[in-house]
PAZAPA-4460 file (N, C-alpha, C; in steps of 0.05 Angstrom, whole numbers, plus 32768, in hexadecimal, padded with zeros to 4 digits):
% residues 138
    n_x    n_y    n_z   ca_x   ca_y   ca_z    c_x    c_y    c_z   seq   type   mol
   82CA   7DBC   83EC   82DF   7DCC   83E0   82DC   7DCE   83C2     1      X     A
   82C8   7DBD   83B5   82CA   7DBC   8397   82C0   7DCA   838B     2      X     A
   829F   7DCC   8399   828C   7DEC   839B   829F   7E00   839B     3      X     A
   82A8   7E00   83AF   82BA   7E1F   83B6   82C6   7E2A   839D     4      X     A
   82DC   7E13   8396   82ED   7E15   837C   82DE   7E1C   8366     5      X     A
   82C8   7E0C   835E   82B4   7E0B   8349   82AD   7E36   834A     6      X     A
   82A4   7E36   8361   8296   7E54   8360   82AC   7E67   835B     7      X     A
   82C1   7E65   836C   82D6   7E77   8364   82E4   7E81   8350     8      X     A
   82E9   7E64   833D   82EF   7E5B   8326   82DB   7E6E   8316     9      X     A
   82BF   7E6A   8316   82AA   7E77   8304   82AB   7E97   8309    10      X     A
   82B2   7EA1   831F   82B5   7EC4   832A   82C8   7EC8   8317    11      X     A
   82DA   7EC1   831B   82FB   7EC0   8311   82F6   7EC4   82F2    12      X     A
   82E6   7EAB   82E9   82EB   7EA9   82D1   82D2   7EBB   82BE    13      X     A
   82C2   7EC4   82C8   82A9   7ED2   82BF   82B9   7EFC   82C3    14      X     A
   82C8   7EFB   82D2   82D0   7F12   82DA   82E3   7F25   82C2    15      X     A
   82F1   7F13   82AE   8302   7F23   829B   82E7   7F2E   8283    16      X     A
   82D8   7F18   8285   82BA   7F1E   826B   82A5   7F38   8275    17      X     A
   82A7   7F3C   8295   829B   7F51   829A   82A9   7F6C   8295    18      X     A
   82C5   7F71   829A   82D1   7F80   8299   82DA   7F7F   8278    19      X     A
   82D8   7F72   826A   82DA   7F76   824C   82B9   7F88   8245    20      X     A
   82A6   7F7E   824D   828E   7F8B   8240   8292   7FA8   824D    21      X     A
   8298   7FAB   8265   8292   7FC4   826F   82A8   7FD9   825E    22      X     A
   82C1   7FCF   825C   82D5   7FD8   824F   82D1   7FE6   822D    23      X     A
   82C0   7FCC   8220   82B8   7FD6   820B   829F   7FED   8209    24      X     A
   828F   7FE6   821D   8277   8000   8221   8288   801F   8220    25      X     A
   8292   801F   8236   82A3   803D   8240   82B0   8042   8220    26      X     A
   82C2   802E   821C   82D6   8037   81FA   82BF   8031   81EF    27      X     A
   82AE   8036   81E4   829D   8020   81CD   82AE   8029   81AF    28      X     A
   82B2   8052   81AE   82BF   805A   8191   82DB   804B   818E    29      X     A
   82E4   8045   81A8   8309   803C   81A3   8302   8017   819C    30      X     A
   82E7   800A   81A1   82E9   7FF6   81A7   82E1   7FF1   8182    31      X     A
   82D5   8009   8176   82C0   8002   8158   82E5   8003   8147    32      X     A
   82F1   8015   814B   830C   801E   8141   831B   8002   8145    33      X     A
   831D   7FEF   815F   832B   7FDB   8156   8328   7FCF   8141    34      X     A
   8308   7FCA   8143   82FD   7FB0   8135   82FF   7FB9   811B    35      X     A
   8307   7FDA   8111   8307   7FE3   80F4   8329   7FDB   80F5    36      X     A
   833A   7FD9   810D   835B   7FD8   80FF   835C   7FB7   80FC    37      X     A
   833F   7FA5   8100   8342   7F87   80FC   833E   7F83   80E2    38      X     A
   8330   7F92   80DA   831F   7F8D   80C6   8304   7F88   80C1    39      X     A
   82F1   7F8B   80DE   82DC   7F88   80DA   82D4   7FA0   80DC    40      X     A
   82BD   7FAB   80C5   82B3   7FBC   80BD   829C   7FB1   80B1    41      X     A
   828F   7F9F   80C3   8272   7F93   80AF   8261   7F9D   80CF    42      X     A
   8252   7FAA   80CE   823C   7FAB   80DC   824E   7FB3   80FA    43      X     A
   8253   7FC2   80FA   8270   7FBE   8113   8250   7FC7   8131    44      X     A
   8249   7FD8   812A   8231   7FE3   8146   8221   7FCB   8144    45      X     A
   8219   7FB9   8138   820A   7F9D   8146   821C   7F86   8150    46      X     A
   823D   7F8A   813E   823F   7F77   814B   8245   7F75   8162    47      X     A
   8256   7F89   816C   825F   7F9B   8180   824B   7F94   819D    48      X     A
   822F   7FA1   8199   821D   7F96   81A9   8214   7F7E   81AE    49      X     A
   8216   7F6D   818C   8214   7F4E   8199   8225   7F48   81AC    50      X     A
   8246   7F46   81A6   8259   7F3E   81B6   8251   7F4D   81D6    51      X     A
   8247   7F5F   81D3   8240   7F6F   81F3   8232   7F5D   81F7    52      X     A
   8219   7F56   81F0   8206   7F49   8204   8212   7F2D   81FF    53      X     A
   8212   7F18   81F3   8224   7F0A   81F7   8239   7EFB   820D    54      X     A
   8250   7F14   8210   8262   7F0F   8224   8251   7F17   823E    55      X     A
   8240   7F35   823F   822D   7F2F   825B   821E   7F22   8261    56      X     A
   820F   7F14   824E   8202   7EFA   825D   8205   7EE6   8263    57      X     A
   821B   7EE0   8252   8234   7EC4   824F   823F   7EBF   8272    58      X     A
   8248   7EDA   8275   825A   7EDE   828F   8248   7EE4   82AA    59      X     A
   8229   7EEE   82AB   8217   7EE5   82BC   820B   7ED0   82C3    60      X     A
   820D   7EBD   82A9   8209   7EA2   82B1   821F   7E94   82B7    61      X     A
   8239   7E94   82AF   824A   7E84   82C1   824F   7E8C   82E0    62      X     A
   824F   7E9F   82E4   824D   7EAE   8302   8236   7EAB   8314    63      X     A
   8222   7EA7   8305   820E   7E99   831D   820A   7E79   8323    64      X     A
   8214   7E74   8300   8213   7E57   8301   81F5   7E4D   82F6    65      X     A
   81E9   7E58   82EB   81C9   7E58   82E8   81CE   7E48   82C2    66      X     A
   81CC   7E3E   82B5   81CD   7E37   829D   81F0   7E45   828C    67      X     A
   8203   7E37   82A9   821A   7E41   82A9   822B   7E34   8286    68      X     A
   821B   7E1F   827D   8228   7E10   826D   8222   7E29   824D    69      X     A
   8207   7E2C   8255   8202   7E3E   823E   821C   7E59   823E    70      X     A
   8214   7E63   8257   8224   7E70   8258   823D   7E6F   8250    71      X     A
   824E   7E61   824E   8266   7E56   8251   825F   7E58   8225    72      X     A
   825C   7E50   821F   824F   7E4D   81FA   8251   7E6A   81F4    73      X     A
   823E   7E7E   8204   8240   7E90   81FE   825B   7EA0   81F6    74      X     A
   8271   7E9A   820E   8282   7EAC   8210   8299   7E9D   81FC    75      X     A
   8291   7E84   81F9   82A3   7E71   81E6   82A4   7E7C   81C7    76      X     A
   828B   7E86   81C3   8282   7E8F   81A9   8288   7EAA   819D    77      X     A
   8292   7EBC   81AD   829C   7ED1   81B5   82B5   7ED7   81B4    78      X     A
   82C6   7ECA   81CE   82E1   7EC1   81CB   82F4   7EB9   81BF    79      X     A
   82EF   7EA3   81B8   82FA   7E94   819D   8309   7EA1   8187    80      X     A
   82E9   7EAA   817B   82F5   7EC5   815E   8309   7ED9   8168    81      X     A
   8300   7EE2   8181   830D   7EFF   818C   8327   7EF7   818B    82      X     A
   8331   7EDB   819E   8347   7ED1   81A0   835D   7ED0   8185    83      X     A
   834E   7EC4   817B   8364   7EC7   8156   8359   7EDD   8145    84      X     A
   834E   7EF2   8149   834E   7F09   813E   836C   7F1A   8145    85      X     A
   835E   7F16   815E   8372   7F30   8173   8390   7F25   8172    86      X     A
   838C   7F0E   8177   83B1   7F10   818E   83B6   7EF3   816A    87      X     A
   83B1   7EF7   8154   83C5   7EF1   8142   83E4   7EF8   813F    88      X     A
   83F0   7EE8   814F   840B   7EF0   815C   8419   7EE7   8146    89      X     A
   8410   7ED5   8130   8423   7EC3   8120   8429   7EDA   8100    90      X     A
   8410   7EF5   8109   8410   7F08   80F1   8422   7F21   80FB    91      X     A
   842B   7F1F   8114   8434   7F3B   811C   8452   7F3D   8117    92      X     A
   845D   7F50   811A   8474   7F57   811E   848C   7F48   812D    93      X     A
   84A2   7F3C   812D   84B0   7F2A   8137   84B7   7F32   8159    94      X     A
   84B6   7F56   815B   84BF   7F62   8172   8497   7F5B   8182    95      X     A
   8487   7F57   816D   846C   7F5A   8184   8462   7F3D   818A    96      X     A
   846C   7F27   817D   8468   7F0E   8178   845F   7EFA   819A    97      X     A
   847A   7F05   81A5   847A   7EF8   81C3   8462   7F04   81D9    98      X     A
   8460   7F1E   81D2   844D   7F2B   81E9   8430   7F20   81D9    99      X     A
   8428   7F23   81BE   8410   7F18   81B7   840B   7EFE   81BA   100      X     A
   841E   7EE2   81BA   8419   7ECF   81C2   841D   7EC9   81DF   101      X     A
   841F   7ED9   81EF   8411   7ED7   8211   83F9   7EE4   8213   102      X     A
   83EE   7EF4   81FE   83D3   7EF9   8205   83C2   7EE1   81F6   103      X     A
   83C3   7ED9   81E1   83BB   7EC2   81D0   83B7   7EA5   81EC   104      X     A
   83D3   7EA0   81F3   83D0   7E8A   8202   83BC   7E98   821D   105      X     A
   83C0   7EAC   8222   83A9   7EAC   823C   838C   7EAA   8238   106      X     A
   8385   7EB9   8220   836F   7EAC   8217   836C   7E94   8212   107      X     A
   837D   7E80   820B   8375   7E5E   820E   8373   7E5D   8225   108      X     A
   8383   7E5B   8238   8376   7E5A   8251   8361   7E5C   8256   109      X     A
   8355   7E7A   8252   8336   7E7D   8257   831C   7E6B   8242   110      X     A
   832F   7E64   8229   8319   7E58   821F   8317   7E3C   8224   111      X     A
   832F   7E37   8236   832E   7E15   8240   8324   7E18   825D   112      X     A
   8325   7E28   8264   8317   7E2D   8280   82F0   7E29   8276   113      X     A
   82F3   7E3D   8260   82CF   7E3C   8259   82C8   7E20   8250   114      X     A
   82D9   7E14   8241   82D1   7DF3   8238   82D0   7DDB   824E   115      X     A
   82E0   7DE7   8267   82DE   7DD4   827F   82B5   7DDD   8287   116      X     A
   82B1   7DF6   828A   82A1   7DFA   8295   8289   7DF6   8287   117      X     A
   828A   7DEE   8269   8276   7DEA   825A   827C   7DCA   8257   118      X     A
   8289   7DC0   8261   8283   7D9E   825C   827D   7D89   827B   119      X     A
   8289   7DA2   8291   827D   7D9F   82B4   826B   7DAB   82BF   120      X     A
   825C   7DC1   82B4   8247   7DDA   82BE   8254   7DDC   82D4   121      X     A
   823D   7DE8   82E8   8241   7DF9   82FF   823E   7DE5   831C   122      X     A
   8251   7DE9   832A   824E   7DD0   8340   8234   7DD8   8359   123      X     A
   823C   7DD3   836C   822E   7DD5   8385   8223   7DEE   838F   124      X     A
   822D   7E05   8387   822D   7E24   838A   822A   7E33   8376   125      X     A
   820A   7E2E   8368   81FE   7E3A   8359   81E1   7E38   835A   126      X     A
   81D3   7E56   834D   81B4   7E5C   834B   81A6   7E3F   8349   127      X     A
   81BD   7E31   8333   81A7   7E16   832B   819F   7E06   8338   128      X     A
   81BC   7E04   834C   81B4   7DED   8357   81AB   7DF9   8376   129      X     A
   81A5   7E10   837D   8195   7E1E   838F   8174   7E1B   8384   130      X     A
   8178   7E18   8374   8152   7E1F   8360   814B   7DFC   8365   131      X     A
   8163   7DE8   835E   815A   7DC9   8369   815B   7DCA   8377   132      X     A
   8163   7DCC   8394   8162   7DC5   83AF   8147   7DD0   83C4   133      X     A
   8141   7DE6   83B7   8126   7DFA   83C3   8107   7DFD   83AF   134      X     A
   810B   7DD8   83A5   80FF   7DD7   8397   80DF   7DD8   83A7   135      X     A
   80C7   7DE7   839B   80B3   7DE5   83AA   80A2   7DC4   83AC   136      X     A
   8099   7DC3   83C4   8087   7D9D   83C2   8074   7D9F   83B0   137      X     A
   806F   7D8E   83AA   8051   7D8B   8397   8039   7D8E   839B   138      X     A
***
């Protein structure tokens, strides 16, 4: 049952980082326009693509489970900033305050979800531990 959980848990939790990259690809002009209403305007087209590849490789490796811890770093590194860029709820408006700090706290969630998974890796139902088990004899 812990496999099970473990893998589900990683679908689940690798699934909002896929749909963020894909999201930003399709918008990429609406996505360069946020990062200019943040204030980032340093290099916005590399960083843009860093953060792309990044969250997609971040979120391929927690989903297969293959060097899931890296993975898990990846998206930590990523997240984090995004999290107190974006949903600075303590700078907004008193009427926008409550809706920005439920997106703020869901991202803790996800980033305590990624720190579980980067300090437990990937359990029973992953590439890796499929790649140890079918290991060739000597």
């Amino acid at each position: 049952m812990k496999g099970i959980a473990d893998l589900l848990g990683r679908i689940f939790l690798s699934t909002i980082f896929f749909f963020e990259v894909l999201d930003t690809i399709f918008f990429y002009s609406t996505a360069k326009e946020s990062m200019t209403n943040y204030g980032i305007t340093w290099m916005q087209d590399t960083l843009l693509i860093a953060v792309l590849l990044m969250m997609g490789i971040g979120a391929f490796l927690v989903v297969i489970g293959y060097f899931a811890r890296v993975g898990s770093l990846l998206l930590l590194i990523v997240w984090i900033p995004f999290t107190f860029i974006v949903y600075s709820f303590w700078n907004d408006p008193p009427d926008m305050q409550r809706e920005q700090m439920l997106f703020f706290m869901r991202n803790l969630a996800l980033i305590g979800g990624l720190l579980l998974l980067l300090a437990n890796g990937s359990a029973e139902y992953s590439v890796r531990r499929l790649i140890h088990v079918m290991r060739l004899p000597k």
